[in-house]
C-alpha positions as CSV (number, residue, x, y, z in Angstrom):
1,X,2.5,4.7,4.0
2,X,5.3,2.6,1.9
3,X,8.1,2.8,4.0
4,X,11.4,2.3,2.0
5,X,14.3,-0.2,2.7
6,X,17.2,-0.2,1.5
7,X,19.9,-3.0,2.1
8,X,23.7,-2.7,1.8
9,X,26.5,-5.2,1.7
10,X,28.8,-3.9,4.8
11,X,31.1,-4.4,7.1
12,X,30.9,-5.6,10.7
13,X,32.8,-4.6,13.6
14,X,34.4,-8.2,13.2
15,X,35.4,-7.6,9.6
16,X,33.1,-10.3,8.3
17,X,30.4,-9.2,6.0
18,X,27.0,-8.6,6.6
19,X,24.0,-7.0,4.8
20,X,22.5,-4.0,6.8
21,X,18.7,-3.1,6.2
22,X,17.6,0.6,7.0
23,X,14.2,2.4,7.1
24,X,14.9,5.5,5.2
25,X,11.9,7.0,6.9
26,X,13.1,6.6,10.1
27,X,16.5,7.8,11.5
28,X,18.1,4.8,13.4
29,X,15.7,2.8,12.1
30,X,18.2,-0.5,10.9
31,X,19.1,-4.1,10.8
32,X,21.7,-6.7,9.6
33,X,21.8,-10.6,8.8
34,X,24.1,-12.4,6.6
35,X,22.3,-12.1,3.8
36,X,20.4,-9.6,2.9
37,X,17.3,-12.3,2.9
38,X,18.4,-12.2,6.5
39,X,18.6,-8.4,7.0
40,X,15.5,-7.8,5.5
41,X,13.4,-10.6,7.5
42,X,14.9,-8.9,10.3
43,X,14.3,-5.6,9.9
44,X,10.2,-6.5,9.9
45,X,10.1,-6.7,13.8
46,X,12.9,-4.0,14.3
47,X,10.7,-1.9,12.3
48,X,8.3,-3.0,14.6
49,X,9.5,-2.0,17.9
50,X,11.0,1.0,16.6
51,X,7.1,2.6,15.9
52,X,5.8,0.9,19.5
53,X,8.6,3.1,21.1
54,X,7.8,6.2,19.8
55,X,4.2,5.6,20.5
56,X,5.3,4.4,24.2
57,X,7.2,8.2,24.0
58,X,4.2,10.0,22.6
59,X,6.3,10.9,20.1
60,X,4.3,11.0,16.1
61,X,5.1,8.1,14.2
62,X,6.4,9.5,10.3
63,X,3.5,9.6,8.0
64,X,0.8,7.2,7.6
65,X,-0.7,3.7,9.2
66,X,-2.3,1.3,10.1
67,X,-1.2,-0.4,6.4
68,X,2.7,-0.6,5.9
69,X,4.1,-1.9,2.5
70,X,8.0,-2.3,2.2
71,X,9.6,-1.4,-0.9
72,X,13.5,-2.5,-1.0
73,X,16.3,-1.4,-2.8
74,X,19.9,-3.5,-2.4
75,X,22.7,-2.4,-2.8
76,X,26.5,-4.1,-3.0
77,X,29.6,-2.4,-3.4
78,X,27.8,1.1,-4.1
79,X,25.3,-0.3,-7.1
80,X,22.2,-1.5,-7.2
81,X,21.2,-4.7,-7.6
C-alpha cells in the first residue's frame, strides 16, 4: 500500500507557522514540525500508532501491509512545491 502524504505550510494556534503532514488515507491521521523536513519525520511514528490503535480496536486498517511506501506532496500557500 503507498500511503500518500501531503504537507502544508499552516498556521498554529500560536500564529507562528508550522508545516502539517496528513495521511490522506487515514482520517485524523496528521502531524506538524517547523519545517516540513520536521512534519514529515514526524508523521512516520504518528502514522505508526495511528495503525496499532485501530488494530488494538479491532477496527480494519485501510488497504494493504505489511510494506508501506510514503509518497509526499508539499504544498505552501495553496501550490505545490
Amino acid at each position: 500500500m503507498i500511503y500518500h502524504i501531503d504537507v502544508t505550510l499552516d498556521t498554529c494556534t500560536d500564529v507562528t507557522s508550522c508545516y502539517v503532514a496528513r495521511v490522506r488515507e487515514l482520517d485524523g491521521c496528521m502531524s506538524h514540525g517547523e519545517t516540513a523536513n520536521d512534519a514529515l519525520e514526524n508523521i512516520g511514528e504518528t502514522l505508526a500508532l495511528y495503525v496499532r490503535a485501530l488494530v488494538k480496536r479491532g477496527l480494519c486498517v485501510p488497504a494493504g501491509q505489511p510494506s508501506v511506501r510514503w509518497e509526499t506532496t508539499v504544498v505552501a500557500n495553496g501550490r505545490g512545491k
